[in-house]
C-alpha positions in Angstrom: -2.0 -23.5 -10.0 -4.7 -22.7 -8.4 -8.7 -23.0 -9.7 -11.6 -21.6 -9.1 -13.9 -23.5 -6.9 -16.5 -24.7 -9.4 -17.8 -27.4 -7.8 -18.8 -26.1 -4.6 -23.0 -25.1 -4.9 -23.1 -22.1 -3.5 -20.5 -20.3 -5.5 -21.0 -18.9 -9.2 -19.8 -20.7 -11.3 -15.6 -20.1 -12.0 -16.9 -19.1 -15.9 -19.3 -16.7 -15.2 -16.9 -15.4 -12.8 -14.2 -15.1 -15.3 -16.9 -13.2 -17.6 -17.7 -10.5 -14.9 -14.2 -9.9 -14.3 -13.2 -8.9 -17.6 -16.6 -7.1 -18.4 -16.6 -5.3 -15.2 -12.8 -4.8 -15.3 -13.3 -3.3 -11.6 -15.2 -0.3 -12.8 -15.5 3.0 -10.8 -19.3 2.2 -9.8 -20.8 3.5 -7.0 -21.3 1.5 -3.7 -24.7 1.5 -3.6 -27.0 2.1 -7.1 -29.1 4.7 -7.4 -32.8 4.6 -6.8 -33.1 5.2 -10.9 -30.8 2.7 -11.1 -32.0 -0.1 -9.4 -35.5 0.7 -8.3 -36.8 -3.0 -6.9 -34.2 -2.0 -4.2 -35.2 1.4 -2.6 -38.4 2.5 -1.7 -39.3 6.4 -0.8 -41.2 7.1 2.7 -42.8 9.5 3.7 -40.3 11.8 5.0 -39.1 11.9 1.3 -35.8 10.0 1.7 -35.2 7.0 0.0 -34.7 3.8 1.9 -33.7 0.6 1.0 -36.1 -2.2 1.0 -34.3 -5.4 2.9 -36.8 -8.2 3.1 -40.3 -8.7 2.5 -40.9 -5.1 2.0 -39.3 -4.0 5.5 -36.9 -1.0 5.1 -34.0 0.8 6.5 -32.1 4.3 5.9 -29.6 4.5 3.0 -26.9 6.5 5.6 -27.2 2.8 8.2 -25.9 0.4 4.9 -22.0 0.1 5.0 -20.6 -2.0 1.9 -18.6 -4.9 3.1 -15.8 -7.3 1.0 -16.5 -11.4 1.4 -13.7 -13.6 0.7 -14.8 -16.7 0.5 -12.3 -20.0 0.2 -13.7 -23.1 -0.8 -11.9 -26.4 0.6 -12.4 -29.6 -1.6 -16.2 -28.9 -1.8 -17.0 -30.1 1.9 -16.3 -26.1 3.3 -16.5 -23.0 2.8 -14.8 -20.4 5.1 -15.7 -16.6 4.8 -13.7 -13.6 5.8 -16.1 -10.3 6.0 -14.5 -6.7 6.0 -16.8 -3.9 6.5 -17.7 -0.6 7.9 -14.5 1.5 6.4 -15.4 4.5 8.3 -12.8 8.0 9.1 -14.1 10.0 12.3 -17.1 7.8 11.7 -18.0 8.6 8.4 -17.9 6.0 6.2 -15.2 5.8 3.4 -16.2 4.7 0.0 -14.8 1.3 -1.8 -13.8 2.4 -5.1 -14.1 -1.3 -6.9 -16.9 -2.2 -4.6 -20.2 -3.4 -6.9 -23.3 -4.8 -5.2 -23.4 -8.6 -5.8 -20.6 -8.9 -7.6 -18.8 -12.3 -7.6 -15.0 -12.8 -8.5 -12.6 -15.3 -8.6 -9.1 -14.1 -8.8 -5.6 -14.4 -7.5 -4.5 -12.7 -4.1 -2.2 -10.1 -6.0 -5.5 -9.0 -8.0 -7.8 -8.9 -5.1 -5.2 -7.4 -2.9 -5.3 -4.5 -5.6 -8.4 -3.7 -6.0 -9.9 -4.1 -2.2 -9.2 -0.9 -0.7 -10.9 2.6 0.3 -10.4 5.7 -1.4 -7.5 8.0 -0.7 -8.0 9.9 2.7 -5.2 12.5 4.0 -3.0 11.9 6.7 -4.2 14.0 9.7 -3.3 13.8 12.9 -6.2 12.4 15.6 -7.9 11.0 13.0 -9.6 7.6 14.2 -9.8 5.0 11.2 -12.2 1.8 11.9 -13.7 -1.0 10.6 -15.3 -4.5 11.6 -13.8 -7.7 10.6 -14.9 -11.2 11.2 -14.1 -15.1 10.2 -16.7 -17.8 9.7 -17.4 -21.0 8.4 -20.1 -24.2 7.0 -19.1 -27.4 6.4 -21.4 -30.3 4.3 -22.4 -32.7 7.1 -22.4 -36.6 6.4 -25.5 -36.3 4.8 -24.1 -34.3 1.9 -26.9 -31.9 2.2 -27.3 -30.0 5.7 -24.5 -27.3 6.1 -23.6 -26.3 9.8 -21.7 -23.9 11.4 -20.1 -25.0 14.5 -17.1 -24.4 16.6 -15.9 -27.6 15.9 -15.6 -28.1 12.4 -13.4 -26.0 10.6 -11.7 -28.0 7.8 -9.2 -26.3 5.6 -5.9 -28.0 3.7 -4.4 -24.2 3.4 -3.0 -21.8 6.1 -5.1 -18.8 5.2 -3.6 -15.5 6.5 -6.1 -12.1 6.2 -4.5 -8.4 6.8 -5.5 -4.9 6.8 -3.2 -2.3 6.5 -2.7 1.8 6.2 -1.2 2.6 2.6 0.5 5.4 1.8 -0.6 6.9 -1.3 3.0 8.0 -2.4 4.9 5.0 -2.8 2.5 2.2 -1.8 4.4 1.6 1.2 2.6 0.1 4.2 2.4 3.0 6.8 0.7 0.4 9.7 -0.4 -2.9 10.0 -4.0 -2.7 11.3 -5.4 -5.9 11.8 -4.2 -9.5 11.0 -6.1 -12.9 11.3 -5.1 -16.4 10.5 -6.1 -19.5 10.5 -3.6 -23.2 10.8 -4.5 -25.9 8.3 -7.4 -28.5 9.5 -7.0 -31.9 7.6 -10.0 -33.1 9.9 -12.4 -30.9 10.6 -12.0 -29.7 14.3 -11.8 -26.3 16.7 -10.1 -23.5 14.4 -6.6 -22.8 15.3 -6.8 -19.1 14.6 -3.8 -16.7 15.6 -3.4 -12.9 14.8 -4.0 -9.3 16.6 -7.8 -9.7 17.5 -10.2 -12.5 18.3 -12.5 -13.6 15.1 -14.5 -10.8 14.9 -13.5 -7.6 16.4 -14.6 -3.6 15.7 -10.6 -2.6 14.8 -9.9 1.5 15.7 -6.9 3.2 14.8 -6.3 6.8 15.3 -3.6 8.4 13.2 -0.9 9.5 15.2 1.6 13.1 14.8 4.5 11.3 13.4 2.7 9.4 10.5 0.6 12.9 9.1 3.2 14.4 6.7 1.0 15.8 4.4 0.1 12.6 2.2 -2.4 10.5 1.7 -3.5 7.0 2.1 -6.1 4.4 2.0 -7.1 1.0 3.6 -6.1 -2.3 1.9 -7.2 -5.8 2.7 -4.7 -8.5 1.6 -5.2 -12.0 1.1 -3.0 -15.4 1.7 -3.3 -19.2 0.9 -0.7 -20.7 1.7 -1.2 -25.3 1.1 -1.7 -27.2 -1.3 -5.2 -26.4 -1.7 -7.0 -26.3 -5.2 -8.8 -22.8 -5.2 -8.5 -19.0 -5.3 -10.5 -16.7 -2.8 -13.5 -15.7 -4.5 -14.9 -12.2 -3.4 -18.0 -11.4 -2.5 -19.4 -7.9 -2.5 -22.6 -7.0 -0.4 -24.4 -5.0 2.3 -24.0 -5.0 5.6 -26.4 -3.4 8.3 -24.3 -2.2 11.3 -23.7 -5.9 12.0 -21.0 -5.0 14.1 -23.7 -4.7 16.7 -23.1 -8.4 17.3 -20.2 -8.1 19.0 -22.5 -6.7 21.8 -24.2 -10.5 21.7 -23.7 -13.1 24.5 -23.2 -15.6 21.2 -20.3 -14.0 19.8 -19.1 -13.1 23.2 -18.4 -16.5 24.7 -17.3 -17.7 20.6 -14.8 -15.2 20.8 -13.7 -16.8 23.7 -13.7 -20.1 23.6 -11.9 -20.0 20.4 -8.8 -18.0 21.1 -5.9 -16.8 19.5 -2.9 -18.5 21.3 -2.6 -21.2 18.7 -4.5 -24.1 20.3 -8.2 -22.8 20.0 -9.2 -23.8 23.4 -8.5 -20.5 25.8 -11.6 -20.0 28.2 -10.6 -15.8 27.9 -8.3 -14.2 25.8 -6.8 -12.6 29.2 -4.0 -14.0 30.7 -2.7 -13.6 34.3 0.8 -11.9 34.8 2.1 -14.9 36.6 1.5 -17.1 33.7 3.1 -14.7 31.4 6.2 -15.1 33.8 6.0 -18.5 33.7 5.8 -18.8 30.0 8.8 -16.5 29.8 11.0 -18.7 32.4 9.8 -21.6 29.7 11.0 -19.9 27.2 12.8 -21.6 23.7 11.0 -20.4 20.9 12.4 -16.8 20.0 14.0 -13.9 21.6 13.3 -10.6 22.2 14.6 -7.9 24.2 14.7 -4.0 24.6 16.7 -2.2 22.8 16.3 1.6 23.8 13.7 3.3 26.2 13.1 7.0 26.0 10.5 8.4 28.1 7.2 6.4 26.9 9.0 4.9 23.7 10.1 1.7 23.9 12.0 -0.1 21.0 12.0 -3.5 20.3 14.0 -6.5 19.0 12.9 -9.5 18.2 13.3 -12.9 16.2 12.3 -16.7 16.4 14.5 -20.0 16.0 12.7 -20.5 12.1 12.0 -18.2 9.4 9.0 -20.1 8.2 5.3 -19.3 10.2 4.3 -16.2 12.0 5.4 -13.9 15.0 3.9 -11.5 16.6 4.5 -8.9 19.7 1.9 -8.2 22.0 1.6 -5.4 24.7 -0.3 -6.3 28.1 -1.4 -4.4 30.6 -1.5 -5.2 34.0 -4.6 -7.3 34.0 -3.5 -9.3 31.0 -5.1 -8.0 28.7 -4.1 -7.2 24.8 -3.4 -3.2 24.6 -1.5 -3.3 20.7 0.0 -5.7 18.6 2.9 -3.5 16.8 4.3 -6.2 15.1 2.4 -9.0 13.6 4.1 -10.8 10.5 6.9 -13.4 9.0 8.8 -15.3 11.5 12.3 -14.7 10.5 15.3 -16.0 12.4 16.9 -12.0 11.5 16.0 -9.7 14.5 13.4 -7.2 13.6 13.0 -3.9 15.4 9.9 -2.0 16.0 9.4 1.5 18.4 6.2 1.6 20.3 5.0 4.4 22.0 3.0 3.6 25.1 -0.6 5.1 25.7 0.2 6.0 29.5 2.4 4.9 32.4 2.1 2.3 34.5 3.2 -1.5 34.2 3.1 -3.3 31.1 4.1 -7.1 29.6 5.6 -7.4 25.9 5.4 -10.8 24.8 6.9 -12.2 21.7 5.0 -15.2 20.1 5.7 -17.8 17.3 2.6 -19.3 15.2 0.1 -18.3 17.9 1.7 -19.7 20.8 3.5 -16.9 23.5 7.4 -18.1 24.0 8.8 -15.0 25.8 8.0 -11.8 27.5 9.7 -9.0 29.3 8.4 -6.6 31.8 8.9 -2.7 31.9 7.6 -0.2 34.1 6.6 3.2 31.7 6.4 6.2 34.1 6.3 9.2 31.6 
C-alpha cells in the first residue's frame, strides 16, 4: 500500500495531513476567505474594493485570483513532481471548486482525490466554451543533498503517473468528454521526461460544448489522478492561488520547454509539428496498432482503432495539413479490442489521423473532408 510521503521536507507531515482530512472532511468553504475572515490577506484601496495583499505589501484585484489544485508526488525523497490545474472558467467566468480550501494540504488515495477535485455543476448549453490551464513540473535534491533544481534533464520517478481532465455528467457520473490528458513514463535515473498525452506540459485547454452533448443536464469538471509502479506514496494535494499564470505560456521559456520536451514518447522533438511526409512514412512503418475508417458522412468521420497489447496507452490524433495537432478524440487504455470513436471535423480541407501507442505514432490515414 501506498504511504504518505513523510520524509520528503517540503511536504506536511503525512499526520498532520491525516488530521486535516478528517477535521475538514472536504467542507463546503469558500474559495477565497472573506476579508473578515482572514484579514492579514486582503487590504481595501482606495476605490473601496478589497484586494488581496500578495507579497511585501504589493496587491492585486480579488476578480484576477483563480484557485488552482497541486498534486504533488514525492519519489523516494530525492523528487518531487507537481501537477497544477487552474483557471476553471465557463464563457470566461470563472467556476468555483466546491472542496477547494486555501492552503490546505492532503494526502489521500486517487479514488478520494478524484472525488472531491471538481467544479460545481454547470448546465449543458450549447456554444459554451469551458477552459482551464494545466501544467507539469519538477525538483530534484542535487548531490549535495541540499540545493533543489529544476531542469529539463532530471526528472526521476519509479511510477507511470497518468493526470486527466474530464466533462462529467451530473446524472449518472458518466464521462461526457475527455478534455485533457498528460502522462509521464517511469525514470529510474533521472533524465529528459518522457511525457505523452493530448497537450504539451503546460497548455491553456478550451472546449466548447457542442449541440449533441446539451440535453438539458448538467455537469462539472473532474481531475483524476494515476500512479501506476511500485512507488511508496499517494499524491498529496495542494490547494492555492494562482495569478493568471497562464500568461506564461506567452514566454520564450516555456515556449522552447514546451518544445524541446515533446509528447511523442522519447522527449527530444525540436517542435511538436510534424511534416506530412513523415506521417506517411511512419504509417508505411507501421506495426504497432491499427486503425481504420469505419463510416464517413459529410464532416463526420468514425473511427476504429486498437494496438497489438492491452497494457499502456493510445491515443488518436487529428492533423491538419501543416502537421499540426487539431483534437485528440480519443486518449486512453491500450486495448488489443477495437474501439470506435465519431469525430466531427471543424471544416474541410485535408486532414491526417494518426493512431499512437505509449507516445510513439505507429499508423495514420489520410482523408480529404469537403463538407
Amino acid at each position: 500500500m501506498r504511504r504518505s510521503p513523510s520524509r520528503w521536507g517540503m511536504l506536511t507531515s503525512s499526520v498532520a495531513i491525516a488530521l486535516a482530512l478528517i477535521s475538514t472532511a472536504w467542507s463546503q468553504e469558500g474559495q477565497l476567505c472573506s476579508p473578515e475572515e482572514c484579514p492579514d490577506l486582503w487590504v481595501r484601496v482606495q476605490d473601496g474594493g478589497w484586494w488581496c495583499r500578495i507579497v511585501h505589501g504589493d496587491t492585486i484585484p480579488a476578480d484576477r485570483f483563480s484557485a488552482a489544485f497541486i498534486l504533488e508526488m514525492a519519489q523516494d525523497s530525492t523528487s518531487l513532481i507537481d501537477y497544477t490545474v487552474t483557471e476553471f472558467k465557463r464563457n470566461g467566468a470563472l467556476l468555483w471548486l466546491p472542496s477547494w480550501k486555501l492552503d490546505r494540504k492532503v494526502n489521500a488515495s486517487e479514488e478520494m482525490l478524484a472525488a472531491n477535485s471538481q467544479t460545481e455543476l454547470f448546465p449543458l448549453v450549447a456554444g459554451d466554451v469551458l477552459s482551464f490551464y494545466r501544467e507539469i513540473n519538477w525538483v530534484s535534491i542535487m548531490p549535495d543533498g541540499r540545493t533543489m533544481e529544476n531542469r529539463t534533464d532530471n526528472y526521476y520517478s519509479r511510477d507511470t503517473l497518468d493526470y486527466v481532465v474530464e466533462l462529467v455528467r451530473r446524472s449518472d457520473l458518466s464521462r461526457i468528454v475527455l478534455l485533457d490528458s498528460l502522462g509521464a513514463l517511469p525514470n529510474l535515473q533521472p533524465a529528459i521526461p518522457r511525457l505523452y498525452g493530448m497537450r504539451p506540459m503546460a497548455a491553456l485547454v478550451s472546449y466548447t460544448v457542442p449541440p449533441e452533448i446539451a440535453d438539458g443536464d448538467s455537469a462539472f469538471i473532474r481531475l483524476v489522478p494515476h500512479a501506476r509502479g511500485d512507488g511508496a506514496y499517494y499524491f498529496t494535494r495542494t490547494d492555492d492561488i494562482t495569478v493568471g499564470v497562464s500568461r506564461c505560456l506567452q514566454q520564450p521559456f516555456w515556449q522552447a520547454l514546451n518544445d524541446y520536451i515533446g509528447l511523442r514518447g522519447n522527449g527530444s522533438d525540436t517542435s511538436p509539428k510534424m511534416e506530412l511526409g513523415e506521417l506517411q512514412r511512419l504509417d508505411e512503418a507501421s506495426a504497432g496498432g491499427e486503425l481504420r475508417i469505419v463510416s464517413i458522412s459529410g464532416d463526420r468521420v468514425e473511427l476504429g482503432f486498437s494496438t497489438k497489447a492491452n497494457a499502456g496507452k493510445m491515443a488518436v490524433a487529428v492533423f491538419d495539413a501543416t502537421g499540426a495537432v487539431v483534437f485528440y478524440p480519443y486518449a486512453g487504455p491500450a486495448s488489443t479490442t477495437e474501439r470506435t470513436v465519431t469525430y466531427q471535423f471543424p471544416r474541410s480541407g485535408a486532414y491526417f489521423i494518426g493512431l499512437s501507442y505509449d507516445g510513439a505514432l505507429v499508423q495514420t490515414k489520410k482523408i480529404i473532408i469537403t463538407k
